[in-house]
C-alpha distance (Angstrom), angle and dihedral (degrees) to the residues before:
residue distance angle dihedral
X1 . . .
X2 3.91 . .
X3 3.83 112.8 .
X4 3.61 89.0 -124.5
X5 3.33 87.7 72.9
X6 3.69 107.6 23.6
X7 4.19 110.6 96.5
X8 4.23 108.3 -114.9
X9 3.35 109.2 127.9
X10 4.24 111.0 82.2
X11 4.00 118.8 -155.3
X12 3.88 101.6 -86.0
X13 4.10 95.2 48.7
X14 3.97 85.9 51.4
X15 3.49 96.8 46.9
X16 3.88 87.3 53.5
X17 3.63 96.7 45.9
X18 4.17 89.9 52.0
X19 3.33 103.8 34.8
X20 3.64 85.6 -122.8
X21 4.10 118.5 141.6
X22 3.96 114.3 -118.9
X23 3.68 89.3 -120.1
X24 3.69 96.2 45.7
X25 3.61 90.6 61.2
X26 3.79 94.7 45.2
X27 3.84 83.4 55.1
X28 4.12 90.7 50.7
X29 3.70 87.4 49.4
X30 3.66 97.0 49.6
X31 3.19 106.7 46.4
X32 3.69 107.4 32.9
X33 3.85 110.7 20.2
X34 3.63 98.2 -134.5
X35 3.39 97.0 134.9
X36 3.59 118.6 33.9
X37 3.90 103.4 -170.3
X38 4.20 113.2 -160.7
X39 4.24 124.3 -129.0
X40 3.77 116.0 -111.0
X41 3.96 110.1 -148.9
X42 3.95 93.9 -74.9
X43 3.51 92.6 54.0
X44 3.37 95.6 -104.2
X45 4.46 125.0 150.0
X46 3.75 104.4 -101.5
X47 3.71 124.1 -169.4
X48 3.71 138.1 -153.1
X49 3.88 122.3 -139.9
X50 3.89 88.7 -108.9
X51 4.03 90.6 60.3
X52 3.34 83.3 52.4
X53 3.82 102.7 55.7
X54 3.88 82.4 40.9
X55 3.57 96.8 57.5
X56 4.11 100.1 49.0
X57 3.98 80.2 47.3
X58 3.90 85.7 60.5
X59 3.66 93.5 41.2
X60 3.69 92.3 52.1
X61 3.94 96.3 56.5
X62 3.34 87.6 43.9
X63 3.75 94.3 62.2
X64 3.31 92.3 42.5
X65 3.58 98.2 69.4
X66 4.11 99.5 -81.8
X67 3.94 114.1 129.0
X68 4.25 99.9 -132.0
X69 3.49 95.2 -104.4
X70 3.94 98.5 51.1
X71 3.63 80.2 50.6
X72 3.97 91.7 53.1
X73 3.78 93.2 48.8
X74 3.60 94.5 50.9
X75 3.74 89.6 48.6
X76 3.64 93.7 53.9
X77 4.45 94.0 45.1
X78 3.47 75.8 64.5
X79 3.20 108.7 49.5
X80 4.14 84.3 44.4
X81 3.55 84.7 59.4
X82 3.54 109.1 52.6
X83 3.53 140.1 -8.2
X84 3.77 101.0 -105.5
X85 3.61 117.2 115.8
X86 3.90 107.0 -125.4
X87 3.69 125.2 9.7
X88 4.27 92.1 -136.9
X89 2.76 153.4 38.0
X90 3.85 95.7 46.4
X91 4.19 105.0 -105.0
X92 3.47 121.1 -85.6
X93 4.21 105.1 -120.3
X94 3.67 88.9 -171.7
X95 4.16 89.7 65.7
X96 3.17 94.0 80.0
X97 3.99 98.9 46.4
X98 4.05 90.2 49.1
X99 3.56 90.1 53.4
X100 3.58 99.4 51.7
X101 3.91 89.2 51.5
X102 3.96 85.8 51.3
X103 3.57 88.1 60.7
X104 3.64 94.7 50.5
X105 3.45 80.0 48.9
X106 3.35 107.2 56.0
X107 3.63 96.1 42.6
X108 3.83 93.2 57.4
X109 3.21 91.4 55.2
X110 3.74 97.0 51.8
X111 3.86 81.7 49.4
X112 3.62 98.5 53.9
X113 3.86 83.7 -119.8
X114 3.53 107.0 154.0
X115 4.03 98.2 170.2
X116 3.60 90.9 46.6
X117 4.14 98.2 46.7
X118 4.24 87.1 45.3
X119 3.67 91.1 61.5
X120 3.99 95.5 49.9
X121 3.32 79.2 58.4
X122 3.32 116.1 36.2
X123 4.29 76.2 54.9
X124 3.41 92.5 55.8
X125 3.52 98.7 51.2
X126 4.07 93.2 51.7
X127 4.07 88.6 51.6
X128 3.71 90.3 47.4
X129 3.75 162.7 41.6
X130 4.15 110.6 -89.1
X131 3.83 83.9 -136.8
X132 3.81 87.8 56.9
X133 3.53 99.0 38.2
X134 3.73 91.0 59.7
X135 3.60 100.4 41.2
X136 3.94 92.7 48.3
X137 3.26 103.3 24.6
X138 4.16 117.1 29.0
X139 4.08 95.6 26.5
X140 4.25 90.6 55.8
X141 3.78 90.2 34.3
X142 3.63 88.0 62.1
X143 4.11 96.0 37.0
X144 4.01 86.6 56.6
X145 3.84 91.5 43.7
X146 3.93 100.2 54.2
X147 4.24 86.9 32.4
X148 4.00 81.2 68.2
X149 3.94 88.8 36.6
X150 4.19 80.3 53.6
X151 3.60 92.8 50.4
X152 3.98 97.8 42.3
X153 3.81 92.4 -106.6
X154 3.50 95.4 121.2
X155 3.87 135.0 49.0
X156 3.94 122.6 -116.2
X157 3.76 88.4 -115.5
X158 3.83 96.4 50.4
X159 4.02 80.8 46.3
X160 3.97 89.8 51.3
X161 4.11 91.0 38.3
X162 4.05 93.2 54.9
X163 3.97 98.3 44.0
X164 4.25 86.9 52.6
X165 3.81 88.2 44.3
X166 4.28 89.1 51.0
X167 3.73 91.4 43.1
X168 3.72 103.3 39.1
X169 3.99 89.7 55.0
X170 3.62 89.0 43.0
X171 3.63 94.6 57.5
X172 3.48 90.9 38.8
X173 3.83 85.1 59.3
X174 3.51 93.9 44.4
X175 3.90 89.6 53.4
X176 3.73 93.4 49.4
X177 3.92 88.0 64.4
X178 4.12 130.5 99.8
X179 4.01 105.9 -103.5
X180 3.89 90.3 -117.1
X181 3.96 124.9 -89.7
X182 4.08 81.8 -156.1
X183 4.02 115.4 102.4
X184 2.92 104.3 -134.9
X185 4.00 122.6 98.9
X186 3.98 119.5 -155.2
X187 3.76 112.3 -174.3
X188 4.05 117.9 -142.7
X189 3.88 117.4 -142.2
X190 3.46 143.7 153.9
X191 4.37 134.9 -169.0
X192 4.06 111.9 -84.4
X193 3.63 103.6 -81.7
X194 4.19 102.3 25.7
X195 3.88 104.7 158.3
X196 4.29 96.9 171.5
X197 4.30 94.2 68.9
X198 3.77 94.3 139.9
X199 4.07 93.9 99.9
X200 4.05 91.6 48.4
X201 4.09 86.0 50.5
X202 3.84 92.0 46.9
X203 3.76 93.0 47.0
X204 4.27 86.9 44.1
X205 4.06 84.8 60.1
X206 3.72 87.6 46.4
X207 3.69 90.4 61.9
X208 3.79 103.6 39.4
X209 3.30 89.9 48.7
X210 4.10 88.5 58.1
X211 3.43 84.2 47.7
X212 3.76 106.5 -98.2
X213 3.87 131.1 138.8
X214 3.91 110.6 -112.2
X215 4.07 118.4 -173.7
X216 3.65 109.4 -170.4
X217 3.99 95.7 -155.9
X218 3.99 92.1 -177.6
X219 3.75 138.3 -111.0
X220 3.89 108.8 -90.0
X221 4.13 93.3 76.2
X222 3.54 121.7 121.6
X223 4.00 115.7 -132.7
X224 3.76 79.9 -107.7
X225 3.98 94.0 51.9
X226 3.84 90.1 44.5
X227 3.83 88.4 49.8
X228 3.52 92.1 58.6
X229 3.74 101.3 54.6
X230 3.94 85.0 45.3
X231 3.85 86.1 61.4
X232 4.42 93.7 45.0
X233 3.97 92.4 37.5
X234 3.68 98.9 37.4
X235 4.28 96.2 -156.0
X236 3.69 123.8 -165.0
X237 3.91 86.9 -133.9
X238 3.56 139.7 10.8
X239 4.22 108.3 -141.6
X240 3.84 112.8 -159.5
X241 3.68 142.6 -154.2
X242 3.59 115.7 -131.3
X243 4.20 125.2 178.9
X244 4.39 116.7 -152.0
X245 3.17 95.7 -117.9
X246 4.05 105.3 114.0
X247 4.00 87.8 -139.9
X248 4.17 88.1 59.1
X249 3.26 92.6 43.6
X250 4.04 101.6 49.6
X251 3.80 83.9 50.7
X252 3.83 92.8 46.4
X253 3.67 92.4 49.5
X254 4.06 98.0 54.9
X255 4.13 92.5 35.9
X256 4.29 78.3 55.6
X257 4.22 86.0 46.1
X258 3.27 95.0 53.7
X259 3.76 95.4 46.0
X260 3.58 90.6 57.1
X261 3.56 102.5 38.4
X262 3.75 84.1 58.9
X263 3.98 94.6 41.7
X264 3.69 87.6 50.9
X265 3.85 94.5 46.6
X266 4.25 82.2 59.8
X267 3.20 86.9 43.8
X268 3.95 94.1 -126.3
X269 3.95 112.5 158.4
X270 3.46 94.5 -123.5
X271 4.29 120.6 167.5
X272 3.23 120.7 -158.0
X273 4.18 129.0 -151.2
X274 3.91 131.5 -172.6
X275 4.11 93.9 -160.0
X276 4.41 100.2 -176.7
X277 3.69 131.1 51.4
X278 3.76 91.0 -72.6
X279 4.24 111.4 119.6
X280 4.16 87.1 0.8
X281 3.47 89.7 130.0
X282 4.21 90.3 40.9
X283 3.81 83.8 60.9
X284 3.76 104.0 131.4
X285 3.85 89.0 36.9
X286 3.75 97.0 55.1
X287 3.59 85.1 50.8
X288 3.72 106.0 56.9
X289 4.11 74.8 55.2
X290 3.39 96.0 57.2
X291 3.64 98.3 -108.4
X292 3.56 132.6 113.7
X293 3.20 130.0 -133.2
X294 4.10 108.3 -172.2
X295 3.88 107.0 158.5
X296 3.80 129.8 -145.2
X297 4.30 92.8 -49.2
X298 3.50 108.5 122.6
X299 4.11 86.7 -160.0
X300 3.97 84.8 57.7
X301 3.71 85.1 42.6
X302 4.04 91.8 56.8
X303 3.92 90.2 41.4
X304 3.84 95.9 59.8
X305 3.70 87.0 41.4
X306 3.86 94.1 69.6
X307 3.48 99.1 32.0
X308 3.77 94.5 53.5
X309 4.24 124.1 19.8
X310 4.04 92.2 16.1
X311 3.84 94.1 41.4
């Protein structure tokens, strides 16, 4: 069966490759059947590269001005028209290759097969962008992986095995890259004790690869200890690990306050940017603090690029 329409991808790895809140979706679902996601074994939503595709196309309308369900009807006139799946954007023919290297993928991984799980990749990354490869590729690798660590499908050492797979080729990535000719300095951090770094690495190959300088200065600094190598390095921006867990993410928020009340008492022009899932959903509050909070979309990536370090 083609992987366009074969069910892999469970409810959190979709929602991270579209942008596209959990609830949201259940909403869509709900109340106007578009997408009709299957149940894995555990009972779990499962969906298909197609529902996928169908979903960003929803998303898209929708923030360009469409309420959902105008968006929904003109989906289906479509549809009712001719056979093709979407009216636009054009279809993607490389979904289908990236999902079949996913698989491979993810059942390496499961297997403890490091040879095997290095050449999915290593595939992956000569068919397509590194930016794309880890967002679609790495981020809902890992989402699946600790979903079946969640449900007690997968061991604690297969867990373990996986995350230093992700983060050795990540860094391995990241070392690959040109130090940066650009200026501008962003400093990478996280809270003591941050164990989910993979979005703050992907967004720290985003930069270099644009040319900027990225220092990751680690994850057991105090808001104090960060602070201080804010005021010898003097960054542009400060880029921040946050986990979802609300707990995290209240203490994240005031360390990040306190940073910037103090940058902003030295008056040092100092940005800051929550790259990740972490504070998403706080995304109007970060804001009226000066921080921004702009998820794992590489579009929203590219958008607070220009209107911040290239502006």
């Amino acid at each position: 069966m083609s992987t366009k329409k074969r069910s892999i991808y469970n409810i959190k790895a979709v929602q991270q490759m579209t942008g596209v809140p959990a609830g949201t979706l259940r909403i869509w679902e709900h109340r106007y059947q578009v997408v009709r996601p299957e149940r894995n074994r555990n009972g779990y939503r499962v969906y298909s590269q197609d529902d996928v595709q169908m979903i960003r196309w929803l998303s898209q309308q929708v923030k360009s001005g469409l309420a959902i369900g105008q968006a929904v009807e003109m989906l289906r006139q479509q549809q009712a028209q001719q056979s093709a799946a979407l009216p636009s954007p054009v279809e993607d023919k490389g979904n289908h290759v990236l999902g079949d290297l996913w698989l491979r993928a993810l059942h390496a991984l499961k297997a403890y097969d490091e040879r095997e799980a290095t050449h999915a990749l290593e595939e992956a990354l000569s068919l397509f962008s590194v930016e794309r490869v880890a967002l679609e590729f790495m981020v809902p690798l890992m989402d699946e992986l600790r979903g079946s660590y969640e449900q007690a499908d997968l061991s604690q050492s297969q867990m373990n095995f996986a995350n230093h797979f992700v983060r050795s080729r990540l860094a391995m990535v990241i070392g690959g890259l040109p130090f940066g000719v650009n200026s501008s300095l962003v400093l990478a951090t996280s809270l003591p004790g941050e164990v989910h770094e993979q979005g703050l690495m992907i967004f720290s190959i985003f930069l270099r690869r644009r040319g900027f300088r990225v220092i990751p200065i680690g994850s057991d600094l105090s808001a104090a200890e960060v602070m201080d190598t804010v005021q010898e390095l003097r960054p542009a921006c400060l880029a921040f690990a946050v986990e979802e867990e609300e707990d995290r993410q209240a203490e994240a928020l005031q360390a990040l306050k306190e940073i910037k009340s103090q940058a902003d008492e030295e008056a040092i022009p100092l940005r800051f940017v929550i790259p990740g899932r972490g504070l998403v959903g706080l995304a109007s509050l970060t804001e009226e603090e000066g921080i921004s909070a702009i998820g794992m979309d590489l579009k929203l990536w590219e958008r607070w690029l220009g209107s911040t370090l290239l502006s």
